[in-house]
C-alpha positions in Angstrom: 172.6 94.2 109.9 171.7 94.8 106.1 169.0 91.9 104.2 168.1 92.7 101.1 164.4 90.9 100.4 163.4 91.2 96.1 160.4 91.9 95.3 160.5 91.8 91.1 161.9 95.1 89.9 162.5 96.4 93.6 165.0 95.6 95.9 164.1 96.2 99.9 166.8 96.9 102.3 166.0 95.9 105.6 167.9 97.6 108.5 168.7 95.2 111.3 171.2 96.2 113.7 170.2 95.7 117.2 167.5 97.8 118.5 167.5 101.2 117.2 168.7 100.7 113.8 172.0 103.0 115.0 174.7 104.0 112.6 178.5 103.2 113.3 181.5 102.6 111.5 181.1 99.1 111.2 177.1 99.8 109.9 178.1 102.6 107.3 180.7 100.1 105.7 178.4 97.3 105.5 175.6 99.1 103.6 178.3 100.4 101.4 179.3 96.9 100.3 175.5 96.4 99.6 174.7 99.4 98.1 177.4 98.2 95.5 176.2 95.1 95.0 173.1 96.3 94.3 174.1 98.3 91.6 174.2 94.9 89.5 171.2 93.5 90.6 168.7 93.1 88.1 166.5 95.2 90.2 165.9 99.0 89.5 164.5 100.4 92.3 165.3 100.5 96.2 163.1 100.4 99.0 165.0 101.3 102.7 163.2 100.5 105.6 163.8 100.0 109.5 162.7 97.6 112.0 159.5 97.9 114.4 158.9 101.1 115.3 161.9 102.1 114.4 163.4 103.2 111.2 166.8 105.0 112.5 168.1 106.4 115.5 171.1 107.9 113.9 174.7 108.0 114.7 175.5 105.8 118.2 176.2 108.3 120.4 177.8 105.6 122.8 180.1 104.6 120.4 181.3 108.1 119.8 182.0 108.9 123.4 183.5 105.5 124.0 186.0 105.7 120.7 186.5 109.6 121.2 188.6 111.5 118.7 190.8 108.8 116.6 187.2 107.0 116.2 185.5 110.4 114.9 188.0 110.4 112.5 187.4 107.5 110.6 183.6 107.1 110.9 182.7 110.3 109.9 184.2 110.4 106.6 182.4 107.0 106.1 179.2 108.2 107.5 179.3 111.3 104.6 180.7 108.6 101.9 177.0 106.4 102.5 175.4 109.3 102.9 176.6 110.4 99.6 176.2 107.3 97.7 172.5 106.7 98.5 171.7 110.4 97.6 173.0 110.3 94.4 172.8 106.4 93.7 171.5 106.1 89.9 168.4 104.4 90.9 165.3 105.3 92.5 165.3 105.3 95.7 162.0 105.1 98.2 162.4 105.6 101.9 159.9 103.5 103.9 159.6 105.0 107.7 158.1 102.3 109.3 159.0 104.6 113.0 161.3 107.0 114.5 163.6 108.3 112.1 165.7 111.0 114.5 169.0 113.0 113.9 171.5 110.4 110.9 168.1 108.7 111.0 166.0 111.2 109.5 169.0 112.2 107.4 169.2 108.3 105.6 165.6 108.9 105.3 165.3 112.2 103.5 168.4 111.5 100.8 165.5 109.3 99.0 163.9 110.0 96.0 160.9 109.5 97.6 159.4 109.3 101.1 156.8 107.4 103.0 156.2 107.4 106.6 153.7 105.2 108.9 151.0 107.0 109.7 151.7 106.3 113.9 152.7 108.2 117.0 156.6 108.2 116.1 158.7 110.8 115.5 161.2 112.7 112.8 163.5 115.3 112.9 167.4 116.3 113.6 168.7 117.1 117.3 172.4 118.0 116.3 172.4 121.1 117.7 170.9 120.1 120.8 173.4 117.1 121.0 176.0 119.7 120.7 177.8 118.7 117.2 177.0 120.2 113.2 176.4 118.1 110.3 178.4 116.6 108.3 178.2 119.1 104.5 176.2 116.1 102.7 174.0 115.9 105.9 173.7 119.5 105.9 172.9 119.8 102.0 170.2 117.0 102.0 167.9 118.3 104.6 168.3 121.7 102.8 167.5 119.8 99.4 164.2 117.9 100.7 162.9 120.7 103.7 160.6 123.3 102.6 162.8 126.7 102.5 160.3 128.8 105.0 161.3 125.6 107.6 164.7 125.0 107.3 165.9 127.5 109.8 163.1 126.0 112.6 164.1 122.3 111.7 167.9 122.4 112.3 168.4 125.6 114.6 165.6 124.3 117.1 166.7 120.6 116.9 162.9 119.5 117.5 161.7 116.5 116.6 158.3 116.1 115.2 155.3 114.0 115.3 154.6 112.4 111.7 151.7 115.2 111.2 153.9 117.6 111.0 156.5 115.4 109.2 154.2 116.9 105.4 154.0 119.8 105.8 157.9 120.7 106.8 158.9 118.9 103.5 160.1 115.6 105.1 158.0 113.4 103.7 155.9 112.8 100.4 153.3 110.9 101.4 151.7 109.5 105.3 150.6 105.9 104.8 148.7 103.9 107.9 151.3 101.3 109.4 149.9 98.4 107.9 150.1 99.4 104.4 153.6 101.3 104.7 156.0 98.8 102.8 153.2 97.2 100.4 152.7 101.2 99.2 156.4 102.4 99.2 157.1 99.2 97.0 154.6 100.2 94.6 156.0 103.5 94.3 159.4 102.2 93.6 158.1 100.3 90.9 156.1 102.8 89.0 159.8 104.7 89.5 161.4 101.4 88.4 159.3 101.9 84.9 160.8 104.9 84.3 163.4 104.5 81.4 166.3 104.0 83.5 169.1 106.4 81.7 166.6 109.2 81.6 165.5 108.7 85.5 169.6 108.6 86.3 170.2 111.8 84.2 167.1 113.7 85.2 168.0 112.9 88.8 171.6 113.9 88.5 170.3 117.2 86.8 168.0 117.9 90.2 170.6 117.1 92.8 173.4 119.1 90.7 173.4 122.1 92.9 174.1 119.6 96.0 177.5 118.0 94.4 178.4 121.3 93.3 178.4 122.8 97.0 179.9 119.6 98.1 182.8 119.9 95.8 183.9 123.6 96.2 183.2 123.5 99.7 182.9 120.4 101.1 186.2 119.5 102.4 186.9 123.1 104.2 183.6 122.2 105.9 184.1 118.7 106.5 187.9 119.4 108.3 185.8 122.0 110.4 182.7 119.2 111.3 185.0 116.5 112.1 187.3 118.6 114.5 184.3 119.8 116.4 183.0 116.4 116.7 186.0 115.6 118.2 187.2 118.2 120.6 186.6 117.5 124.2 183.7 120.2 124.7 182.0 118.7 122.1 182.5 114.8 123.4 181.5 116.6 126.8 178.3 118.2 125.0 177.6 114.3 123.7 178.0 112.6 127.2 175.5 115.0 128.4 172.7 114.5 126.1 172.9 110.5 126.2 173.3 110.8 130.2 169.8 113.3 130.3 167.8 112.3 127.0 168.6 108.5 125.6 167.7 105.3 127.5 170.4 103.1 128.9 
């Protein structure tokens, strides 16, 4: 599901959970565990990465309509705690997009520090709207942190996704990188981060992502009561059955 592979000062995080890197309950606690192991690893730097051609197809929509309500309940709170705790983890963190990174996927990709994608034929963005549910508030707050402000309207109202190209110049990413040179560069990005003095990178990071925290604490759990019961009404579950039925593979 989660291997952790070091590489000297940086620690990579493979994703590995079956073929579309998908995020569910069981997932989100796992990379939880990690993520706080990892906090006492000599290590200072992350790298995430997917599998592939894939990097993250987001939440599994099967799982959702199959678990319904009591199942919404308890993953998406979980969902918006790893969500939370990689966008504000103390230590760099570089994304590297080896493929599709699409709805939670491009989501886990954006809350880095730093982004690479492959330079290939995959795709980014964040359907919701089009799958029928909103984001979760930290969802919602990290694509409006990392997007450029003249996009942010197009990316989430029109629920495209986007080929890599396209992937700069909304804001998504930092850098495009040809596939075969993806994870050798986003490593060597986390470790010029990694030789950063490490309380000054924490606080200077804290500093920029203050506004975030500060939304998600004074509003954060009107929204999130509001998110979670439209996930899990039966239009919405209806909405969700839909879009896997006409858009994902079976």
């Amino acid at each position: 599901m989660i291997e952790i592979v070091s590489h000297g000062v940086v620690d990579v995080v493979h994703i590995k959970y079956g073929k579309a890197n998908v995020q569910d309950l069981e997932f989100c606690q796992e990379f939880l565990r990690c993520l706080e192991e990892l906090r006492e690893s000599d290590a200072r730097a992350l790298v995430l990465t997917g599998q592939g051609k894939i990097f993250s197809a987001g939440v599994d929509l099967k799982r959702v309509i199959s678990g319904g309500a009591p199942y919404i309940r308890e993953f998406l709170p979980v969902l918006s705690q790893l969500y939370e705790t990689l966008f504000f983890y103390p230590k760099p963190v570089v994304s590297s997009i080896n493929g599709h990174a699409v709805a939670g996927g491009c989501v886990l990709a954006c809350l880095a520090d730093y982004k690479v994608m492959a330079l290939d034929e995959e795709r980014i963005g964040v359907p919701e709207l089009l799958v029928g549910v909103p984001f979760p508030m930290i969802a919602f707050e990290i694509m409006r942190f990392v997007c450029d402000p003249q996009h942010f309207e197009e990316l989430l109202y029109g629920g495209a996704t986007f080929p890599v190209e396209s992937a700069y110049s909304l804001g998504l990413v930092n850098r495009l990188v040809e596939p075969e040179r993806l994870l050798e560069y986003a490593i060597g990005v986390a470790e010029k981060m990694a030789a950063l003095p490490a309380e000054a990178f924490a606080l200077t990071k804290q500093q920029m992502r203050a506004p975030v925290l500060k939304r998600l604490r004074e509003e954060g759990v009107e929204f999130d009561k509001a998110v979670i019961d439209c996930w899990a009404s039966q239009k919405s579950l209806e909405s969700i059955q839909e879009y896997v039925k006409h858009t994902l593979k079976k």
